[in-house]
C-alpha distance (Angstrom), angle and dihedral (degrees) to the residues before:
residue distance angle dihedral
X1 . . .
X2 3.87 . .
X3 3.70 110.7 .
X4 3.70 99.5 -160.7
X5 3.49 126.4 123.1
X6 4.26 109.7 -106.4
X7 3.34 92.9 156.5
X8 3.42 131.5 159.8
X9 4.34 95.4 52.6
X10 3.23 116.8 -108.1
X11 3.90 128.7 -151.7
X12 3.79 116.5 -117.6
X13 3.63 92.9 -115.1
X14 3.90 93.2 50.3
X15 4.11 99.0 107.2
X16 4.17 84.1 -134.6
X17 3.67 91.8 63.7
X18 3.71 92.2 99.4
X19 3.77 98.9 47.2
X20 3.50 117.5 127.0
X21 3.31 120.3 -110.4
X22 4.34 123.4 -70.7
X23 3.67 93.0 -141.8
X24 3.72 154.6 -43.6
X25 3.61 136.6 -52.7
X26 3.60 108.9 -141.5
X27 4.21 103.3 -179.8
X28 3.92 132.4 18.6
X29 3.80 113.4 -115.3
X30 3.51 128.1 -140.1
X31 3.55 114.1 -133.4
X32 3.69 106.2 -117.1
X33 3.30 109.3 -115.1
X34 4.01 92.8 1.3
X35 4.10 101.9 87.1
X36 4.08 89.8 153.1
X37 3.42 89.4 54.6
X38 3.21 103.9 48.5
X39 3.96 90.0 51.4
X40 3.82 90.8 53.9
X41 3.65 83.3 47.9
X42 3.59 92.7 58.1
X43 3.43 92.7 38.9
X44 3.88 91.4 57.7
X45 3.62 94.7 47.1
X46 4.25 92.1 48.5
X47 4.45 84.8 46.4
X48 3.83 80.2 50.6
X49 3.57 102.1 56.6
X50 3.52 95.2 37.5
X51 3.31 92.2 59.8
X52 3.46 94.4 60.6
X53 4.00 114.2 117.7
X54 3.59 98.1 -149.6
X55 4.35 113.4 83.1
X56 3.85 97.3 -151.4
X57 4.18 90.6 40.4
X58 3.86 91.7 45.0
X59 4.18 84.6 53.1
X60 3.38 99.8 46.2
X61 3.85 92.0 43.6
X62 3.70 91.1 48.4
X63 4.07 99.6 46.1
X64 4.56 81.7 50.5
X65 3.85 85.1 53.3
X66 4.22 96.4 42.3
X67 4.26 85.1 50.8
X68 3.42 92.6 51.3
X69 3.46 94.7 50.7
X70 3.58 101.5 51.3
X71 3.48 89.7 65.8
X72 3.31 94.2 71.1
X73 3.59 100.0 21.8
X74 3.66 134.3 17.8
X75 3.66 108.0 -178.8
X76 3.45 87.5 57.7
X77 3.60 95.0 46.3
X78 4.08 93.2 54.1
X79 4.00 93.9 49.9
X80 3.30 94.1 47.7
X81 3.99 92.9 49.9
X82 3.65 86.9 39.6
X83 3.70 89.4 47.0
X84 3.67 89.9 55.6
X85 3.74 100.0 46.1
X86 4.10 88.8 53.2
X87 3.51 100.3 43.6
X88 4.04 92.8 47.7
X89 4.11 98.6 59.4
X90 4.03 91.3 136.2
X91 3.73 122.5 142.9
X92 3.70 92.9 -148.6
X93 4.57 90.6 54.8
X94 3.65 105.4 72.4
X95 3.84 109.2 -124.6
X96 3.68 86.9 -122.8
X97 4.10 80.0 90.9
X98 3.65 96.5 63.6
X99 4.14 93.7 37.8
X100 4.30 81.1 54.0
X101 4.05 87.9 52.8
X102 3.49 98.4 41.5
X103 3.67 97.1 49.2
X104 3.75 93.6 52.2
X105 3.45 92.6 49.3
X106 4.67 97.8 50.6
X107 4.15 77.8 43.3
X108 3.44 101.7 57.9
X109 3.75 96.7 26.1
X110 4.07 81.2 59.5
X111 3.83 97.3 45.4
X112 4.09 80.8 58.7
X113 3.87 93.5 53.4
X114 3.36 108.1 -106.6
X115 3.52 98.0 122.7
X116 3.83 91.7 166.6
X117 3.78 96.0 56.4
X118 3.62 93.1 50.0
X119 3.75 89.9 61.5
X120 3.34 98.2 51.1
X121 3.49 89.1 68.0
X122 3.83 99.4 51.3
X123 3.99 95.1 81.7
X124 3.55 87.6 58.0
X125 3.86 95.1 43.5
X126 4.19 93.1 41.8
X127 4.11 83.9 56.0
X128 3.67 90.4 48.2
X129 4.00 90.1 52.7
X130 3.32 96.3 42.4
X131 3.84 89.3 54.5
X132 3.99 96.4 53.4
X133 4.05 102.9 98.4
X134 3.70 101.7 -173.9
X135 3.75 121.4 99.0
X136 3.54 107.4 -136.8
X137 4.12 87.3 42.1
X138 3.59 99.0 43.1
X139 4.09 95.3 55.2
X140 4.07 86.0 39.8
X141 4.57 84.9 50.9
X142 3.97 90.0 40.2
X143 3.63 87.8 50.3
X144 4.28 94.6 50.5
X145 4.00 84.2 49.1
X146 3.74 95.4 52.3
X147 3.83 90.2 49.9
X148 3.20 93.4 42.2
X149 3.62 95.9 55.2
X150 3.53 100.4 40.1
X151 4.13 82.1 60.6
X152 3.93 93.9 48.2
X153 3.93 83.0 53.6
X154 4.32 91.1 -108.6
X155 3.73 95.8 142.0
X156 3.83 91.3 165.9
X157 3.94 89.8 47.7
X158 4.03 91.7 42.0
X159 3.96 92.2 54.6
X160 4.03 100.2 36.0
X161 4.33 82.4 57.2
X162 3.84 94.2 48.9
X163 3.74 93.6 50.0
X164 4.01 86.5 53.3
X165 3.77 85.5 58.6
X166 3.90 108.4 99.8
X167 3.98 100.2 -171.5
X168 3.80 111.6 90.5
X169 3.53 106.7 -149.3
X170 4.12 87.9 50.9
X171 3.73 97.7 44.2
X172 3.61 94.0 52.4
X173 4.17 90.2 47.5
X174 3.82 84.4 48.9
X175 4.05 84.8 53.0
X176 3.98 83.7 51.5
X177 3.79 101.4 53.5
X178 3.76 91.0 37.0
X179 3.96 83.3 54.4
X180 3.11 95.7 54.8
X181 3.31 109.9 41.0
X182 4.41 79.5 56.0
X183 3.51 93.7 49.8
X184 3.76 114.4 153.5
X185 4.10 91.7 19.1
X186 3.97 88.8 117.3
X187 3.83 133.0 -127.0
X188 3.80 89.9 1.5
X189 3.82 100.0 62.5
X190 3.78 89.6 40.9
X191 4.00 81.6 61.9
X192 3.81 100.2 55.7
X193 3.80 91.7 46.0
X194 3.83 88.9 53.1
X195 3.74 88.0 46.8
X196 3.90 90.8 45.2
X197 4.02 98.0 53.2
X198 4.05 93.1 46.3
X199 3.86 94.0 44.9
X200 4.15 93.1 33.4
X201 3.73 106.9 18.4
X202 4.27 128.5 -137.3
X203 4.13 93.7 -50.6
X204 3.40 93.0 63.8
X205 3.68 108.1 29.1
X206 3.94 96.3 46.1
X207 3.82 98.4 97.4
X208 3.31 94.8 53.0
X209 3.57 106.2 44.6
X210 3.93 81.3 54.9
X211 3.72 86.0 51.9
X212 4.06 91.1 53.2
X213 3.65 101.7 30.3
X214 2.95 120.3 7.9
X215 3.98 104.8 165.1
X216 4.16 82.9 65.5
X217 3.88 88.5 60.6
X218 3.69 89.2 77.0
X219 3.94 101.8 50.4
X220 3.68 99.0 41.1
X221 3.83 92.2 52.1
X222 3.94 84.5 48.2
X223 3.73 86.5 55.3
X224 3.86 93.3 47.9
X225 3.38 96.7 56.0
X226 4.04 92.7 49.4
X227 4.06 93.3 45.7
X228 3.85 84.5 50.1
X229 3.70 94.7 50.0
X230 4.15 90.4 45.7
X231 4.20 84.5 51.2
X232 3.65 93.6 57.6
């Protein structure tokens, strides 16, 4: 399922018919008034991407779908991430598949509000990490879980995945978002953004460190600018 926007319809002859899209959906709607339609919508959409022949396509095209649908409805969200996750168990898919799922599903069901929901889901999605063996995959499935459980409110969770995380440059931007999304929780949060700008540098780190302090923003940019003028 593409979530761009296409709308309004065009007919086949119209020469904008091809044009890409002219922007993102970011939530399903139910039609007001139209609840059976907009499960047969859903249900189109999910046939759709399942259908897909391609394993990576048909993943990322399903976790799209499963974030949309949280939010508008969670419960349906989790079963069908936990659907997917159970009906997958093949040694020849990596489990990278099921962590991609998963963590789409505890994200979006925690951008809706249901905080509790989304941590019921981050057992299931920690196993699913833990399972993935490759290198590059593993740091890219530690870094969904630590995003995803900095969201569902997991602190503990969010920083135990990040350490896992071998790359540098992505463990200290998966210090910054967990920062951030902990601002004001004390000594702790000041950690990870320390961690994040000496494993990530200023680019990545910035929003959080405005998130946890942001009267310092002011004097260390003030300090940039006059070690980069004594540099020159």
């Amino acid at each position: 399922m593409d979530t761009g926007r296409y709308f309004p319809p065009r007919p086949v002859d119209d020469d904008e018919f091809f044009a890409d899209a002219s922007a993102r959906l970011g939530a399903l709607h139910t039609l007001i008034g139209a609840p059976e339609r907009a499960r047969r919508l859903v249900l189109d959409a999910e046939t759709a991407a399942e259908a897909i022949t391609i394993p990576a396509q048909q993943e990322w095209r399903l976790a799209e779908l499963v974030r949309a649908v949280a939010s508008s409805d969670t419960d349906r969200a989790e079963g069908m991430a936990r659907a997917y996750a159970d009906t997958h168990v093949d040694p020849d898919r990596d489990p990278d598949d099921a962590v991609r799922i998963l963590a789409a599903a505890a994200e979006g069901i925690a951008e809706a509000g249901d905080l509790e929901r989304a941590r019921g889901l981050l057992a299931d999605l920690e196993t699913a990490a833990n399972s993935v063996t490759r290198h590059n995959q593993r740091n890219w499935s530690f870094t969904r879980l630590s995003r995803a459980a900095a969201k569902s409110g997991d602190l503990d969770l969010a920083e135990r995945g990040a350490r896992v995380i071998t790359n540098p440059r992505a463990r200290g931007s998966a210090f910054a978002e967990l920062a951030e999304a902990a601002a004001h929780t004390g000594p702790r949060a000041e950690r990870w953004v320390a961690e994040a700008l000496h494993l990530a540098g200023w680019s990545a780190s910035l929003d959080a460190l405005v998130a946890v302090a942001e009267e310092v923003v002011p004097v260390v940019a003030d300090e940039y600018v006059r070690l980069t003028r004594v540099s020159r």
